[in-house]
C-alpha positions as CSV (number, residue, x, y, z in Angstrom):
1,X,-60.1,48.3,-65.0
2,X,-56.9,50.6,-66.2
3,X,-59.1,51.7,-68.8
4,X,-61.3,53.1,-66.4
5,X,-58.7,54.3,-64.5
6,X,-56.9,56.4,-67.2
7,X,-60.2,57.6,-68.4
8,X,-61.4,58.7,-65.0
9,X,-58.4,60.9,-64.7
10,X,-58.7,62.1,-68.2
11,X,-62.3,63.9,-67.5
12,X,-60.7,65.3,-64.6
13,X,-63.6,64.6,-62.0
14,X,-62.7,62.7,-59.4
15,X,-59.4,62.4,-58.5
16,X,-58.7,58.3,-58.2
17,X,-56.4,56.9,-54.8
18,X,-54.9,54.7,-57.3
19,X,-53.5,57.0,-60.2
20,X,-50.3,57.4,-59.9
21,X,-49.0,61.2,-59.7
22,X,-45.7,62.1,-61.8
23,X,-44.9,64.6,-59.7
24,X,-45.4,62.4,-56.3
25,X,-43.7,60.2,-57.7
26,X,-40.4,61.6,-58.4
27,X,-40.2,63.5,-55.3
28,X,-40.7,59.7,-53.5
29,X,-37.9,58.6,-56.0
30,X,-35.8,61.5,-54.5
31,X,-36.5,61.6,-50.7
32,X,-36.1,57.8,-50.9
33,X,-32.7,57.9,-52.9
34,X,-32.0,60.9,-50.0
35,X,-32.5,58.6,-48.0
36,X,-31.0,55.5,-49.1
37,X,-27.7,58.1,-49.4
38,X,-27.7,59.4,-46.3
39,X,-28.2,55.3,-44.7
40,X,-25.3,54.5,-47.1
41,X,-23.1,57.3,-46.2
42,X,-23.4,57.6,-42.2
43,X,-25.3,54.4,-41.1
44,X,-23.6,51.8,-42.4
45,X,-20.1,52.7,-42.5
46,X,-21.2,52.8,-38.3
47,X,-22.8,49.5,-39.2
48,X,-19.4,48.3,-40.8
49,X,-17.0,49.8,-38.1
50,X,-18.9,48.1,-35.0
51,X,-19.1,44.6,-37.5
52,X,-15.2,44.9,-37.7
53,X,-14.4,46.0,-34.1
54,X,-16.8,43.2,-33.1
55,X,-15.0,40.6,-36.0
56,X,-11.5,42.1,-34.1
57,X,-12.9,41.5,-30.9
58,X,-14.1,38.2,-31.4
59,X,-10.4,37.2,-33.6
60,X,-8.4,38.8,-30.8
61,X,-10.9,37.1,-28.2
62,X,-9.7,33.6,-30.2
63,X,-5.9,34.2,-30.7
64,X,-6.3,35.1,-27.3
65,X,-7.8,32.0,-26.0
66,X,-5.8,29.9,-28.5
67,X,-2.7,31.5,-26.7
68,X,-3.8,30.8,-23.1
69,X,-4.7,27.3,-24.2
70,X,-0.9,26.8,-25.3
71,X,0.4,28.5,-22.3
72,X,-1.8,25.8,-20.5
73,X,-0.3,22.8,-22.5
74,X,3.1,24.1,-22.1
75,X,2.8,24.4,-18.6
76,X,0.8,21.2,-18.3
77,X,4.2,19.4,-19.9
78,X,6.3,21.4,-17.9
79,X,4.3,19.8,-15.0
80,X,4.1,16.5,-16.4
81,X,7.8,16.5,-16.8
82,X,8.4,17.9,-13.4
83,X,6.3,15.0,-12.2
84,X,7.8,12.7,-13.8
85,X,11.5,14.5,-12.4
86,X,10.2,13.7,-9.1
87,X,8.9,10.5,-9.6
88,X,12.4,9.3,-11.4
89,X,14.0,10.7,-8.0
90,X,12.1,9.6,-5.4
91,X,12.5,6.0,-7.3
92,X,16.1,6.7,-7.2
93,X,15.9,7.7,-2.9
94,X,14.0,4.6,-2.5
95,X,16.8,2.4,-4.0
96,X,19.5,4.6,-2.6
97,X,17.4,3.9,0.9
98,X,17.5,0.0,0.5
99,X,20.7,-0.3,-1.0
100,X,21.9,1.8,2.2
101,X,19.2,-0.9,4.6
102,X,21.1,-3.8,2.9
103,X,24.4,-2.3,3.7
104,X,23.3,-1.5,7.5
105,X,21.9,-5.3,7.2
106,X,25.3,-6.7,6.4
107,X,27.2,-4.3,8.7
108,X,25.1,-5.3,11.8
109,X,25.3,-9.0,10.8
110,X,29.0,-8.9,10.7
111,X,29.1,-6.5,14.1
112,X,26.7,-9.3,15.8
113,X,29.5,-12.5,14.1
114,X,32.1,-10.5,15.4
115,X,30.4,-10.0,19.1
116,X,29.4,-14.1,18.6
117,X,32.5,-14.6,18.3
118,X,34.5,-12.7,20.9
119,X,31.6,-14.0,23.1
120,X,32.2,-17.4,22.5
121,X,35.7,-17.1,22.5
122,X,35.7,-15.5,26.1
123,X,33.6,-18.5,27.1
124,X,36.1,-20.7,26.0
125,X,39.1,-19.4,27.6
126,X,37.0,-18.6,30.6
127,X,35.8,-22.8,30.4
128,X,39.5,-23.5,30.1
129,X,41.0,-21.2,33.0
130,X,38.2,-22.8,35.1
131,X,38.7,-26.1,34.1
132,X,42.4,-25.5,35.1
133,X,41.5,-24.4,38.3
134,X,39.5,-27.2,38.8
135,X,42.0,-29.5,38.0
136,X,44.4,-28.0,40.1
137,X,42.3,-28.0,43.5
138,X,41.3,-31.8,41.9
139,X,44.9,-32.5,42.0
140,X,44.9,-31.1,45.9
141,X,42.3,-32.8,47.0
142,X,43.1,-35.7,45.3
143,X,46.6,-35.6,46.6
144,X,45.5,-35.1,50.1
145,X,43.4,-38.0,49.7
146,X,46.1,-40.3,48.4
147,X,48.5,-39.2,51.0
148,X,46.3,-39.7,53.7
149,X,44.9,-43.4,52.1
150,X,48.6,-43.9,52.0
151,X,49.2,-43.2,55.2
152,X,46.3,-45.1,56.5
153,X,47.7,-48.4,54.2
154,X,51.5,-47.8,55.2
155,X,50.4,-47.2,58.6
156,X,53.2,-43.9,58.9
157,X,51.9,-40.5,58.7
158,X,53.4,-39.4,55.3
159,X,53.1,-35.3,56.7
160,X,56.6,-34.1,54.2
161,X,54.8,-31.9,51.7
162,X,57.9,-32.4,49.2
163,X,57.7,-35.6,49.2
164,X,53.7,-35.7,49.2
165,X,53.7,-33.6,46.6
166,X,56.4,-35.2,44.3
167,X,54.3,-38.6,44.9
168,X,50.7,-36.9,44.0
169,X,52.3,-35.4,40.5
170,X,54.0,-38.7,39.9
171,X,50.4,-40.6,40.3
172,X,48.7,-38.0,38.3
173,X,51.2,-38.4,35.5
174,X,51.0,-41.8,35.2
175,X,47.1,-41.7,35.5
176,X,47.3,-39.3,32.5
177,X,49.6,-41.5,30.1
178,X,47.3,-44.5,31.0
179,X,44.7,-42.3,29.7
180,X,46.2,-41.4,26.2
């Protein structure tokens, strides 16, 4: 088939869509390497500039992001340690606030021994200065009694309160030393 081919265009008859034309051919050659010279010179270095703005984009995009996500950590700690701050201090309030409770505990229960107290000792001296009284209107009454169930036995009215009264504390003591 290149036989035929080559001789076809030898004889100069037909020209044949497949034989190749020198002259076709270089001027292809040239218009192509044009062509591949003009791409190399003005596309791609545009090609090359937007793959490196991009590349800086997307690196600056990731330092960026890489940045934010230590600012987040850091302020995260900072957070956790303020947290924790509080936390130490409201522990520290709450012990302060029952230590102060038990303090207000003990100062109530000595306030409320101390009113016990005074109130018990009130009642006893105000037993005793009624038990006084009431001995001494007992020691009337008794007195008056005596005198007049003396009277009665003696058959004279015994009406000298001196001597009444001499006679009632002279009973009353012996009564008392009869007693102890």
């Amino acid at each position: 088939m290149f036989t035929t081919l080559l001789a076809a265009s030898s004889e100069g008859e037909e020209h044949s869509p497949l034989a190749v034309e020198w002259s076709e051919l270089v001027l292809g050659l040239v218009v192509f390497a044009i062509v591949v010279f003009a791409i190399w010179k003005y596309v791609v270095p545009n090609f090359e500039k937007a793959y490196a703005e991009r590349t800086a984009a997307i690196e600056g995009g990731i330092e960026e992001a890489q940045a934010a996500q230590k600012e987040a950590k850091a302020a995260l700690e900072e957070y956790t340690a303020q947290l924790a701050g509080a936390r130490q201090e409201a522990a520290a309030i709450r012990e302060e606030a029952k230590e102060q409770g038990v303090q207000i505990i003990a100062e109530l229960r000595a306030q409320a021994q101390a009113e016990a107290e005074r109130i018990t000792t009130t009642a006893h001296a105000q037993v005793e200065a009624e038990r006084a009284q009431v001995l001494a209107q007992l020691k009337g009454e008794v007195g008056s009694m005596a005198t007049a169930l003396a009277g009665r036995i003696v058959g004279e009215v015994l009406d000298d309160s001196a001597a009444q009264k001499r006679t009632v504390e002279r009973f009353i003591a012996e009564l008392e030393e009869s007693a102890n």
